[in-house]
N, C-alpha and C positions, 0 to 999 in steps of 0.2 A: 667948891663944886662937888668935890665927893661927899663932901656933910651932905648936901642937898639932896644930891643921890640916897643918900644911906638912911636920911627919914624917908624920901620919898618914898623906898623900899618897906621901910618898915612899918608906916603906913599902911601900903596894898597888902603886908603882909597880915595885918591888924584885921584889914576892910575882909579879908579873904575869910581868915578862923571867924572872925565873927558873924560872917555870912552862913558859913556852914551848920556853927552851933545855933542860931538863927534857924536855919533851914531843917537841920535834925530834932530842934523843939518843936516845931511847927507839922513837921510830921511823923511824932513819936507814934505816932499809932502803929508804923509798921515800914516795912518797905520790902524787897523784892517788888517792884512796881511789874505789874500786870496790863497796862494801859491798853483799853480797847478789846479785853478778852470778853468773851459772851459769858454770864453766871450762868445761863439758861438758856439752852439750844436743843432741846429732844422733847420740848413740851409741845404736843401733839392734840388739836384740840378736837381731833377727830375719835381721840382714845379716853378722852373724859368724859365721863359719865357723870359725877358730881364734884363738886368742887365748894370750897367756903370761904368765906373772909370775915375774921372776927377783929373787932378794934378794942384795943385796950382796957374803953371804959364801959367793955360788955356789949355793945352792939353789935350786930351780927349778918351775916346776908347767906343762905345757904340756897345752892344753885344746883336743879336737879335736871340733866337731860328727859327730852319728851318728843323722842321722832328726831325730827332734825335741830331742834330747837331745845331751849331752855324753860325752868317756872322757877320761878321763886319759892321754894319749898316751906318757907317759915313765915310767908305772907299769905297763906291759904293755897299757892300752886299759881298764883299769877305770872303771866305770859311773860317773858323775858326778850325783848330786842336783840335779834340776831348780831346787826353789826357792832352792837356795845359789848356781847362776849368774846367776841373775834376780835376787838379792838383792846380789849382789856390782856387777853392773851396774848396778841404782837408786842405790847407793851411789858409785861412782863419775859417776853423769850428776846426783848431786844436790850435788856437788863445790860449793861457794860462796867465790867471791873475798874476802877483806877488803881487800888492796889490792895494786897493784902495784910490785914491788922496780926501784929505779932502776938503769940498769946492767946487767952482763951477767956476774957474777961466778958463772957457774956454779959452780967450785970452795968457794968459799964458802958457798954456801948448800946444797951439796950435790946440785944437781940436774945436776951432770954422769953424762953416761953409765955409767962407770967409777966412781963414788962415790956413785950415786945408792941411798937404801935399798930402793927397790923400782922395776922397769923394768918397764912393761906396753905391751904390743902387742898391738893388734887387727886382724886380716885379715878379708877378704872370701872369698867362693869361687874368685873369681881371684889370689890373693895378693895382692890392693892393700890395704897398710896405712890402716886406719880411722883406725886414733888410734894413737896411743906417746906415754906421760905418765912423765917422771918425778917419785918421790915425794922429797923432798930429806930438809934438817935439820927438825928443830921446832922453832917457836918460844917458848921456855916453856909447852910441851907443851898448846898453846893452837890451836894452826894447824900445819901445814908447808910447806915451799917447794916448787912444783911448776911442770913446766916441759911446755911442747909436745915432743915428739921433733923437730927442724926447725927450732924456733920460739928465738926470741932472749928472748923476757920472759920476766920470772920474777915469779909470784904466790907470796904465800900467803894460805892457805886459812881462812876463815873459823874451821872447827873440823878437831881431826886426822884425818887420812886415815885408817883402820882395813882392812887392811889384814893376811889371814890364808896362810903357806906351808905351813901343817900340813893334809897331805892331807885329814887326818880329818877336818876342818870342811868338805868338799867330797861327805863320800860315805854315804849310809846305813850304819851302823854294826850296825845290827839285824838278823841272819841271819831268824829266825822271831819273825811275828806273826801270832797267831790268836786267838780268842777262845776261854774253857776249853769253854765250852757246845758248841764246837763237835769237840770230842775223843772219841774213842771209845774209844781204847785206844793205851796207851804201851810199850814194850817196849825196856827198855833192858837191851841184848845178851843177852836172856833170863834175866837175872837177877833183872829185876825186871817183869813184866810187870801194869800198872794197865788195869785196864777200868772204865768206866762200868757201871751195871746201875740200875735201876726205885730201889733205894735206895741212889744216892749211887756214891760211886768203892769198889772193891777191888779185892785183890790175886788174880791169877787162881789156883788151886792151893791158898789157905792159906784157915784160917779168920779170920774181922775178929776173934777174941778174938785173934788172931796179931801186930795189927801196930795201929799208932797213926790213927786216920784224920782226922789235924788234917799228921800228917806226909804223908802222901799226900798233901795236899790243898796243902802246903807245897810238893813235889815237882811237883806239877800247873802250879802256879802260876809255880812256877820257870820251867819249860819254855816258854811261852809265849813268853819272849822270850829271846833268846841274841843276844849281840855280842860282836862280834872287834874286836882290837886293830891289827893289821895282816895284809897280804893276798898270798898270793904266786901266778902262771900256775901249774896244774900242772905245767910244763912245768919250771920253776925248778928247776936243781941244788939251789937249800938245802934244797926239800921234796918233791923226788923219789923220795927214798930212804927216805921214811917209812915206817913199818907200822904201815897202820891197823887193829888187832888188837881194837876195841872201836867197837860203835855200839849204836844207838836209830830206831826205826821209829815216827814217828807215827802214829796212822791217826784221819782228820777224817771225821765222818759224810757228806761232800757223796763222799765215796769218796776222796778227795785222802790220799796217803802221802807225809811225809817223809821219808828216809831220809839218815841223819847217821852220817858216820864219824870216827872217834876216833885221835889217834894220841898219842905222848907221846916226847919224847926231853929225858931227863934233866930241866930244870925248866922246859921249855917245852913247851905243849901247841897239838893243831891238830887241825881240823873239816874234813870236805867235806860238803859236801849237795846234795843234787838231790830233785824231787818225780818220783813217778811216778801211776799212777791204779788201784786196787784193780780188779776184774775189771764190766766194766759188766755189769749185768743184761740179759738179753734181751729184754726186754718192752721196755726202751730203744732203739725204733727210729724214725724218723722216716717216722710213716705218717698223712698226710693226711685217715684217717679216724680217727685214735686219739681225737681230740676234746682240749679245751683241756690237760685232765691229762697226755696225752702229751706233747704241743706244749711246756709248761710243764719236763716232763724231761730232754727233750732240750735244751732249751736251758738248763738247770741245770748240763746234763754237759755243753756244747760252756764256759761257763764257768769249769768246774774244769778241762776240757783246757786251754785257755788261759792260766787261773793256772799250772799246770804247765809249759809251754812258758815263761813269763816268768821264772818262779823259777831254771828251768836255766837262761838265756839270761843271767839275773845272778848264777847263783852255782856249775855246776855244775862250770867249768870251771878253780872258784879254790881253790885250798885255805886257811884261816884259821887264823893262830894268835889263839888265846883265853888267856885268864885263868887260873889253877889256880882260880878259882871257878867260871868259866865248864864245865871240866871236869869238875867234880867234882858237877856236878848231874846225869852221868851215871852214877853210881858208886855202889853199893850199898851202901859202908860211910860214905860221905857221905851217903846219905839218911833215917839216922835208921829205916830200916824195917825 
């Protein structure tokens, strides 16, 4: 019985050191555990002024405040989506320690400069560096190694850093959003010109025994929203020399006009658009005795000027290229009609 005992013993004694030496390989990397400490808690996204993220193999995304918002500083100054900088920030200040690596083997863990997967920098208004992080290796894709810019330790990260250089995840995609209800007439390059009327959509000039009207409605539908794939200045030699020989005029009952131009070269296709404002009625004046009706007008039409003005302000001055689907929803022998 004491035999029995006495391996049994030295058995868990066996199971125990080998667990440990087990457990100490597995996390040579450090210890003093930190579990659940924030890397990043003072980053302030109302004090950033510019910021960058470089990866590895040279790609780059440099982000410059503009008012309340952001541009893309090294893609011509294009518009930057609010809630994706806000979003990329919570994610970086919600950063969580699991513990800290002993030592200072930058190369190794990858959080040198020069080897790091991702370099971020945060500036002020006066160019004073906020933060510089690098994102290093990963730990069985469990954590990664992350370092202060300046700073000697090296953590890693409770869960992995996420962490996007594809502009597209930065920028609204969707040229036009509107609601159908609020369409009055479509005219695409007068070939195909849809009006609303007391019964439903048709085609202006033709009889409805003429043409399908689940397809119109198909077409209507479509329209509503339109995205591009990538974006170029007009200014850009690659899409300077386009001819935009095909367009589409929306027209919104608030009086708000689309106006989208079409070009094609060989198997890639490209958009410009801007809004303008259909002709204000006269009765639209701002007259102190016109009474609430008036009041109510006028400030309906100082709101569709204003969408106007923001539409150009983000789009008038870009040309897009689109999809062969995306183009093709303005083309008469694509719509089925």
């Amino acid at each position: 019985m004491n035999k029995t005992i006495l391996k049994l013993s030295l058995i868990c004694a066996l199971l125990f050191v080998l667990s440990v030496v087990t457990y100490k390989w597995d996390n040579y990397r450090g210890v003093d555990l930190i579990a659940g400490a924030e890397l990043i808690n003072t980053l302030d996204i109302d004090k950033v002024h510019r910021f960058s993220i470089k990866g590895k193999s040279g790609e780059q995304l440099n982000f410059l405040r503009r008012g309340d918002s952001f541009i893309l500083e090294n893609f011509s100054n294009y518009p930057v989506k609010g809630p994706q900088i806000s979003e990329l920030i919570y994610k970086l200040s919600s950063i969580t320690v699991k513990e800290k690596v002993r030592g200072a083997q930058f190369s190794k863990y990858g959080v040198d400069k020069k080897e790091a997967n991702f370099d971020l920098s945060f500036f002020d208004d006066k160019g004073k560096e906020l933060l510089g992080l690098y994102v290093g290796k990963s730990y069985k894709g469990k954590g990664h190694y992350v370092r202060r810019a300046g700073g000697e330790q090296i953590y890693l990260t409770e869960r992995p850093v996420e962490i996007s250089l594809d502009k597209s995840s930065f920028i609204e995609q969707n040229i036009l959003d509107f609601e159908k209800d609020n369409l009055e007439k479509l005219d695409l390059n007068g070939e195909v010109v849809i009006v609303k009327d007391n019964q439903g959509w048709g085609i202006e000039g033709l009889d409805k025994s003429k043409y399908s009207g689940e397809n119109i409605e198909e077409a209507v539908e479509n329209l509503q929203k339109v995205e591009f794939d990538d974006f170029f200045h007009a200014s850009d030699a690659k899409v300077s020399n386009l001819k935009f020989n095909r367009g589409a005029n929306i027209f919104l009952n608030n009086k708000m006009i689309y106006k989208l131009a079409l070009a094609r070269d060989k198997n890639r296709y490209f958009l410009k658009a801007h809004a303008t404002l259909a002709e204000i009625p006269e009765d639209i004046v701002l007259n102190p005795q016109g009474g609430n009706e008036n009041l109510k007008a006028v400030n309906d039409m100082i709101k569709v000027q204003s969408g106007a003005q923001n539409f150009n302000l983000r789009f008038k001055n870009w040309v897009f290229e689109i999809s062969e689907y995306e183009y093709n929803k303005f083309i008469k022998d694509k719509l089925n009609i």
